[in-house]
C-alpha positions in Angstrom: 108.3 80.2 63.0 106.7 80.0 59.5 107.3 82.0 56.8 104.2 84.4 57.1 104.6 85.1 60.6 108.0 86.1 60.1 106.9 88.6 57.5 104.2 89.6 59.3 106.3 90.3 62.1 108.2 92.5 60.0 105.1 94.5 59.0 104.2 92.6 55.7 100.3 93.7 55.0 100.2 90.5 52.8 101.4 88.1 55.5 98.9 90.2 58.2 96.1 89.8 55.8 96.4 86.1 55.4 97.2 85.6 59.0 93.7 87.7 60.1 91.8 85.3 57.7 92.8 82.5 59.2 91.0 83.2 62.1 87.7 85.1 60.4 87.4 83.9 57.0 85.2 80.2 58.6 83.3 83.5 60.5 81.9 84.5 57.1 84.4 87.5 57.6 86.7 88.7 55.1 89.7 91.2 56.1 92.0 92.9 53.7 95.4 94.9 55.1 97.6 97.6 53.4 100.0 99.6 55.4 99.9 103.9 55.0 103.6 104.7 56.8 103.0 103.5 60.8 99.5 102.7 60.6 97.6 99.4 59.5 94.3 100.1 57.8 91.7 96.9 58.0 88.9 96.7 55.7 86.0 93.9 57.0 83.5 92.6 55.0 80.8 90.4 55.8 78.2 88.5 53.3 75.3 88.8 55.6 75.7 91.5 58.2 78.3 94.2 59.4 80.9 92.1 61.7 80.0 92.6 65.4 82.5 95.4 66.7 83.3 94.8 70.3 84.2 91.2 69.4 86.6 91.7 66.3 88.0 94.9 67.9 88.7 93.2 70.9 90.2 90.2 68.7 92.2 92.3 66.7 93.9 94.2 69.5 95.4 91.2 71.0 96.2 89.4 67.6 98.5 92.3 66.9 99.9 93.0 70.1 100.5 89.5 70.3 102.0 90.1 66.7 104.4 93.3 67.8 105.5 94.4 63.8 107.7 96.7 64.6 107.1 98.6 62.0 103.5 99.4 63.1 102.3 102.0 65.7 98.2 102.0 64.9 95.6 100.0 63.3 92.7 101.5 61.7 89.6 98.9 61.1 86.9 99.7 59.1 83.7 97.3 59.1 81.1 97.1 56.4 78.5 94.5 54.9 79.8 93.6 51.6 78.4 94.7 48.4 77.7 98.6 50.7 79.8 101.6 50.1 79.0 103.0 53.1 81.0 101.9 56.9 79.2 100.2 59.2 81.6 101.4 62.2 85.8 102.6 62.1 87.6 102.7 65.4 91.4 103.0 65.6 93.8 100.9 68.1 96.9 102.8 69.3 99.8 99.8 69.5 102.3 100.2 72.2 105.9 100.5 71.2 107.7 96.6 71.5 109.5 97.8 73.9 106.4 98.6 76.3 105.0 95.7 74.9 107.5 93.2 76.3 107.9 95.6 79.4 103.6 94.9 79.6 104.1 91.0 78.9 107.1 90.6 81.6 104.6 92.6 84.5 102.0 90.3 83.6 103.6 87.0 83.8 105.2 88.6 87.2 102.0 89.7 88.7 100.9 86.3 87.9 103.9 84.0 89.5 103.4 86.3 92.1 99.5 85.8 92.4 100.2 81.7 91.9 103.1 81.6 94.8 100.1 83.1 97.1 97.7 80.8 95.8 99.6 78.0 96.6 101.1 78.7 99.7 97.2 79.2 100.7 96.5 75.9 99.3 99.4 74.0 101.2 98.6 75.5 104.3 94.9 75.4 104.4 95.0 71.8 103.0 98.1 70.4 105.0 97.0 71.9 108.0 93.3 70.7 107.9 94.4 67.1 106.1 96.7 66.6 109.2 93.9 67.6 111.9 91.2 65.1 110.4 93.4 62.3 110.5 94.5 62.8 113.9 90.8 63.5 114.9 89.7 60.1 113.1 92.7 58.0 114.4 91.6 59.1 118.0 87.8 58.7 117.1 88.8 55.1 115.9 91.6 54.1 119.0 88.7 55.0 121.0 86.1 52.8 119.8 88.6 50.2 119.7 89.3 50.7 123.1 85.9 50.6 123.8 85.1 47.4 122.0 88.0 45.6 123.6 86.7 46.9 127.2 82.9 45.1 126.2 81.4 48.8 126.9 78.3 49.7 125.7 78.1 52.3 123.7 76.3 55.2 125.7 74.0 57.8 124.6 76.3 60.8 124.4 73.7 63.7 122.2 74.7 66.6 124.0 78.3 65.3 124.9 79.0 64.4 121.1 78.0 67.8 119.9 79.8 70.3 122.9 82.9 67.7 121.5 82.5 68.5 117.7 82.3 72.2 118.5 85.4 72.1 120.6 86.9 70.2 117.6 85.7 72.8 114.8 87.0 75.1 117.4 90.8 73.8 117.7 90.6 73.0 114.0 90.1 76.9 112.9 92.1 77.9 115.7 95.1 75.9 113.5 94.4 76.7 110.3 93.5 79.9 111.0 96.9 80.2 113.2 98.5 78.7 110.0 97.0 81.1 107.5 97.6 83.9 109.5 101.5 83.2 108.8 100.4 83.8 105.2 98.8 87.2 105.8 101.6 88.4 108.0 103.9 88.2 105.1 101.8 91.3 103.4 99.8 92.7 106.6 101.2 94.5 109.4 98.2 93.3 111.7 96.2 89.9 110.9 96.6 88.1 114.3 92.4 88.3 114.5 92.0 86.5 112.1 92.8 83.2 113.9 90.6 83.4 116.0 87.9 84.4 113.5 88.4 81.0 111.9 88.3 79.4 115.2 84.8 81.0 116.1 83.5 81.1 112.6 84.0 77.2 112.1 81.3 76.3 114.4 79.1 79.1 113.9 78.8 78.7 110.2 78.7 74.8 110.4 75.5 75.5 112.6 74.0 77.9 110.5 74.3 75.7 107.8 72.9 72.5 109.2 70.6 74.4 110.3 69.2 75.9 107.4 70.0 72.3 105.6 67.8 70.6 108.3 65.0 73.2 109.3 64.6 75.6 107.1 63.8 73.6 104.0 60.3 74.9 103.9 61.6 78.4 104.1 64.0 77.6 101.0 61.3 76.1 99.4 59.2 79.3 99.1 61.5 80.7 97.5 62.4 78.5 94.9 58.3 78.5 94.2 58.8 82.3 93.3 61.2 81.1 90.2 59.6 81.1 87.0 60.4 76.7 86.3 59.7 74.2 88.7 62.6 72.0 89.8 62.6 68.5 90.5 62.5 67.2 94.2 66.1 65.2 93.9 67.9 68.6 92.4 66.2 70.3 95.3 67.5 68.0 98.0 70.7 67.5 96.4 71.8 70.7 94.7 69.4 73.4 96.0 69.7 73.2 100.0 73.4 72.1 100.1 73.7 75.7 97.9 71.5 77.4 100.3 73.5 76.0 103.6 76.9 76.4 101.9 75.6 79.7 101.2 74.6 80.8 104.9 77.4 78.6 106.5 80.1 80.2 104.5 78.7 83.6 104.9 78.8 83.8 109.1 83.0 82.3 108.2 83.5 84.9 105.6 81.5 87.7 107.4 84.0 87.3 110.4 87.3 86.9 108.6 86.4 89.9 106.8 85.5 91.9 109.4 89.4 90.9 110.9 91.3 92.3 108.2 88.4 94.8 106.7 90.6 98.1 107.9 93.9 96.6 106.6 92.7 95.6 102.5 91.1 97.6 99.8 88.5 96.1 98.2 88.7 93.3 100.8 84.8 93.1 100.6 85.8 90.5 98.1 86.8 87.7 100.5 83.0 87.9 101.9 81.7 87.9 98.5 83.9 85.2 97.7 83.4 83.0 100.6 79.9 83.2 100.7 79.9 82.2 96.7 82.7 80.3 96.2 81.1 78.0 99.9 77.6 77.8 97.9 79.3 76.7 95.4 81.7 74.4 97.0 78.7 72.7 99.3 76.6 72.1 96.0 80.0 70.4 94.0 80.2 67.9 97.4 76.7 67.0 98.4 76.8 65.8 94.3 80.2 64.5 93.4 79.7 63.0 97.2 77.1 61.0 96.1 78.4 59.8 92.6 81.6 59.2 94.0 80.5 57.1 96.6 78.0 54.7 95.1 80.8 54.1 92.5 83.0 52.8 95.3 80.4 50.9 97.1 79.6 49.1 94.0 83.6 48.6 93.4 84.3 47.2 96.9 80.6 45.4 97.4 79.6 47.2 100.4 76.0 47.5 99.3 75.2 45.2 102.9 77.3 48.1 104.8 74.9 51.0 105.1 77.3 52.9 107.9 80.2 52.4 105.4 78.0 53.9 102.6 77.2 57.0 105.1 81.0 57.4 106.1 82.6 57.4 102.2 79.7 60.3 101.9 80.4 62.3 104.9 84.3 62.0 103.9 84.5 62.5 100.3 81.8 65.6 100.9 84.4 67.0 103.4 87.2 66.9 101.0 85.5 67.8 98.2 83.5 70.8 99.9 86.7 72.4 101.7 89.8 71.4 98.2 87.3 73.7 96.0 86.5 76.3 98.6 90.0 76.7 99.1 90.9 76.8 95.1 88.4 79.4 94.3 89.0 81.8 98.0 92.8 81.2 97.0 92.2 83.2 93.7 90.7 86.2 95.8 93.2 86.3 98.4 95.9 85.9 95.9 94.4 89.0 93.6 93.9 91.2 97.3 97.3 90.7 98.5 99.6 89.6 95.6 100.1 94.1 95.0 101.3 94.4 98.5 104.9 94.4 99.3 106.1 91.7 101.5 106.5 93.3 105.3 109.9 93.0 106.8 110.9 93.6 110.3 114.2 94.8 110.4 116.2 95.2 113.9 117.4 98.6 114.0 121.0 99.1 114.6 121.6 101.4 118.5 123.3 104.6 117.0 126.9 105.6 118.6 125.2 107.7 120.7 123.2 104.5 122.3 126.4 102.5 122.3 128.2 105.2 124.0 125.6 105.2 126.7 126.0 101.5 127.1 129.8 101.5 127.5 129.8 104.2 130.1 127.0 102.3 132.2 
């Protein structure tokens, strides 16, 4: 610790002054301190305008709470253009005690430990859990074909087989994860077993709503993109634009259905469907383009320009990842902030009173 802070820690108005100008002097601010018993008066002066008040207030409030002089219990900031003799604005900032101050820091880096242990555990298990299923799905995709190739079958014309398969998959994949995540809820909610099999039935339904929208209703997104005031260009359309829009729809029917599960249970839990449905747009647009990048990098890398089913497979698998990793980051963060002020629910086995155990003996 230098010098200055230590003063200024102590309530020097010297070492405070030359600590604020640090910060606002390369602003074209200038700040001068002087102490008046508990309170810290602040003059401001600016060459060319009066200093914006919301920002340096704002500024100022943390830098001294950061600070904690003991010494001081309220700043008072005046704000004027240099050269004027009247104020441009005055506010005053109340400082808590230091001893509510550390009391405030030590809830706030507990609220957050507490908000990042949710996070995570919603990470590990949505992640493991979904990581484990699409390798096991892919292994038994790939013995398959094997098998098949071995055998010197043809391969058959399976369209309506292939898809009633990939629902039944999306439909045993949410049932897991959402069996898995449930264990998560359960920890702060008396009553989350629907939401299972909301992610079991809102899998399919928003994958088809999305590849939907993505395959039909371009013309219907495309009307209204032509209400915006700029035209976009027909590659950010395709590749930024409908992935949004299908990420937007698909994630909606999920988050619509989870929410409804656990709607009762959560205030404010609105949230998760707001989040879902934004943070799946979001997510869809980040893997229809990294998808793409990524993947013509690694054909290049590995020469597989003369592969054109390799080049569709890195897309389709690198999408995947990188669609569901950041939809689970950002609908981490809400779930973390909805549940992280709940206490943790615990079943305790009541103890028979002697009157019970009585009972039992003289049956």
């Amino acid at each position: 610790m230098s010098a200055t802070v230590r003063l200024a820690k102590q309530g020097d108005a010297r070492a405070i002054t030359q600590l604020i100008n640090q910060q606002l002097e390369p602003r074209g601010i200038k700040a001068q301190a002087s102490r008046e018993g508990s309170c810290l008066h602040i003059t401001l002066e600016a060459k060319q305008a009066v200093p914006p008040q919301q920002t340096v207030v704002g500024y100022l409030r943390q830098a001294l709470e950061r600070l904690s002089a003991a010494s001081i219990d309220e700043a008072r900031i005046y704000a004027k253009r240099l050269g004027d003799e009247e104020l441009g604005w005055q506010e005053d900032i109340p400082l808590l005690p230091p001893s509510e101050r550390r009391a405030l820091r030590r809830r706030r880096r507990s609220v957050f430990r507490r908000c990042f242990r949710i996070w995570a555990h919603w990470q590990a298990i949505g992640l493991g859990v979904s990581f484990v299923f699409l390798v096991v799905l892919a292994a038994m995709v790939l013995a398959l074909m094997v098998i098949a190739s071995d055998l010197g079958w043809e391969r058959p014309q399976l369209g309506a087989q292939v898809t009633m398969i990939a629902v039944a998959a999306l439909f045993f994949w949410g049932l897991i994860l959402g069996d898995a995540q449930t264990e998560v809820l359960l920890q702060r909610l008396r009553r989350a077993m629907l939401w299972k099999w909301a992610t079991a039935i809102g899998l399919p339904l928003g994958l088809a709503s999305g590849l939907g929208l993505l395959f039909y209703g371009q013309d219907w997104v495309l009307r209204l993109v032509g209400l915006l005031p700029f035209s976009i260009d027909g590659s950010i359309f395709l590749g930024l634009v409908m992935p949004f829009a299908a990420g937007l729809s698909g994630f909606f029917v999920l988050g619509l259905l989870q929410w409804l599960s656990i709607a009762r249970q959560v205030k404010h839990s609105f949230r998760w469907l707001v989040s879902s449905t934004c943070g799946g747009a979001l997510s869809a647009a980040i893997g229809a383009s990294g998808s793409r990048l990524l993947s013509q990098m690694l054909i290049k890398h590995w020469n597989l320009a003369d592969v054109p089913e390799m080049g569709v497979a890195l897309v389709v698998v690198i999408c995947t990842f990188l669609v569901w990793f950041s939809y689970q980051a950002i609908t981490g963060v809400t779930i973390a902030r909805m549940l992280h002020r709940r206490p943790k629910v615990r079943f305790r086995h009541r103890k028979p009173s002697l009157k019970g155990r009585m009972r039992g003996k003289v049956a």
